[in-house]
C-alpha positions, 0 to 999 in steps of 0.5 A: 558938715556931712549927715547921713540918714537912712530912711526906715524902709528904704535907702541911704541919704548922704549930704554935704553942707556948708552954712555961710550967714546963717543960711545953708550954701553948697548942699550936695545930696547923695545916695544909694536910693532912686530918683528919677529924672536926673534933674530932680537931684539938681533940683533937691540941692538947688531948693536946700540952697539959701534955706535958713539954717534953724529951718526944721526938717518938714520945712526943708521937705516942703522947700524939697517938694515944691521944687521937684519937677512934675512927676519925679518919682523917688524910690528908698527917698522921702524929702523928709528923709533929706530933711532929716540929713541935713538937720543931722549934718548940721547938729554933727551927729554921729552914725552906727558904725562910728562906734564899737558896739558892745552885745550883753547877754546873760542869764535870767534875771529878776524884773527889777534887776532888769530895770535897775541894769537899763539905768545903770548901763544907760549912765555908764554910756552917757558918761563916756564909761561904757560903748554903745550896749545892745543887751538881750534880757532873759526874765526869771520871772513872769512881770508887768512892766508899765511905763513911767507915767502910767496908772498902775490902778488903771493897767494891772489887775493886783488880784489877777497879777497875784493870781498868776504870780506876775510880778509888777515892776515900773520902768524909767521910760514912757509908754504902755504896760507890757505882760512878759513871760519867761520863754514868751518874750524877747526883750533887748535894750540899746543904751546908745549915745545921744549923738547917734540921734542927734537931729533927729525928731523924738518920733524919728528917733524911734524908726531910726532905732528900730530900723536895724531890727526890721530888716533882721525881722526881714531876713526871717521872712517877716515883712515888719514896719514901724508903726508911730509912735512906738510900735513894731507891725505886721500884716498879721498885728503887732508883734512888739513895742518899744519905748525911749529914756533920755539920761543926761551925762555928767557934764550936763550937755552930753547924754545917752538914749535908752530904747528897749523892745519887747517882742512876743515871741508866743504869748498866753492871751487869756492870761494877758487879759487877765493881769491886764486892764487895756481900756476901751480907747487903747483896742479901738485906737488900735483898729481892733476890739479885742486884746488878744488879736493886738499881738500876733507872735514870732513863733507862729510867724517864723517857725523857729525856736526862740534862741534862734530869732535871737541869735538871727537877730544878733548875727544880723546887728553884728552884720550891719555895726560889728558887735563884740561880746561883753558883759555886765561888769562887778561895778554896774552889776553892784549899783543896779543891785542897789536899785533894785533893791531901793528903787524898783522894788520899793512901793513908793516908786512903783505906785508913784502914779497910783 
């Protein structure tokens, strides 16, 4: 069996296993990363050696660590990070360039269209029906989207959001409220299968899947990290959020993954707060006591254009996984209509936590 994992910020690990007796036999652990001394690798395939198949990947990583020769020295390497690769070799799991990834980009579009797409191209994906989709969003409209279990009472202001004429719309995944504006934001979506992340943590999933962007955000001279759970972070704040669905196939074991972020690209704070309810415990658990100074964005970081941190970003995806152009098609665009319409419009979905 053979698993592959990059570790967020650093290298690439590659192992090689076999599973005789429900143990594992044969490990062979490779990379473009550094180690240092040489008998330290020895000692990282010795240690996963004998180890119980269903062992987890911090397991893996203690049996890693407790092995290493005093004062070995990993560079673009975690145990955990080998842990990882195994537990993806075992589960088959599948890697970024095993697929022809598809780029959709399009014109503006309503906030409730937007929802409704993410299901939609997510299912289509889940069912074999679609390849793995990137999709940048263009918004027609100034929204708040709050997540799937969230309070709407408790994160928007209705006479704020009506002041403004922010539309508020509830997404299908977790997580917390975002505040867009068209031209201010950068918001894109991957509908990728659920192999991609197969052996993978929910937690994992989301540095993995964000991986790619920090190094686009890298190549514009932003020096970005994956802060957990589902934040994008710079020396200067946070710069954008994301958050996941799961969507089962049609057969029941097979799926798909939905993750979206939202980037700030330039951001009306006193608006924000105004629209905005953000509680006390959210600003301090964010080290901060303020909401303006959470979100710190692109365009004063990068100096560009929004259409060009886009098209950066694209041409860096494309450079990594190849990426073709595609587009919504008739089918999809007509069901997500529906939706739209039936679900994310409808005041029994979007107050369904009131």
């Amino acid at each position: 069996m053979h698993g592959e994992y990059k570790v967020p910020g650093g290298k690439l690990v590659v192992v090689d296993v076999d599973v005789e007796d429900g143990v594992l036999r044969r490990t062979r652990v490779a990379g473009d990363f550094f180690l240092e001394p040489d008998e330290a690798l020895d000692a990282v395939n010795r240690a996963l050696d004998g180890a119980p198949a269903d062992t987890d990947a911090a397991g893996l990583a203690a049996r890693i660590d407790a092995a290493l020769p005093e004062g070995t020295v990993m560079y673009g390497l975690t145990s955990e990070g080998v842990g990882i690769a195994v537990r993806r070799a075992l589960a088959h799991a599948t890697d970024w360039t095993d697929y022809d990834w598809q780029l959709i980009h399009e014109g503006p579009q309503s906030p409730a269209l937007h929802m409704a797409l993410d299901e939609v191209i997510t299912a289509e994906v889940a069912a074999g029906r679609r390849p793995p989709t990137l999709r940048v969003w263009e918004w027609a409209a100034p929204a708040v989207i709050i997540g799937s279990f969230q309070s709407l009472r408790n994160e928007v202001d209705a006479e704020g959001a009506e002041r403004h004429g922010v539309e508020v719309v509830r997404r299908i995944s977790g997580g917390g409220a975002m505040f867009v504006e068209p031209g201010n934001t950068i918001t894109y979506s991957l509908s990728v299968p659920q192999a991609l992340v197969q052996g993978l943590s929910f937690q994992d999933s989301y540095a993995y899947l964000d991986d790619w962007v920090l190094g686009a955000l890298g190549e514009m001279g932003i020096r970005a990290w994956y802060q957990p759970l589902n934040d994008i972070a710079t020396d200067q704040g946070k710069i954008a959020g994301a958050a996941q669905k799961r969507i089962v196939g049609p057969d029941g074991t097979s799926g798909a993954v939905l993750h979206h972020v939202t980037m700030a690209y330039d951001i009306d704070a006193d608006k924000m707060v105004e629209v905005l309810r953000i509680g006390r415990e959210k600003l301090s658990d964010k080290g901060t006591r303020s909401a303006k100074k959470r979100v710190d964005p692109l365009r004063r970081q990068t100096g560009l254009p929004r259409e060009a941190v886009i098209e950066r970003m694209t041409d860096s995806f494309r450079a990594r996984y190849g990426l073709t152009d595609g587009k919504v098609t008739d089918e999809e665009l007509d069901r997500a209509q529906t939706l739209a319409r039936t679900k994310f419009t409808a005041p029994e979905w979007t107050a369904r936590v009131p």
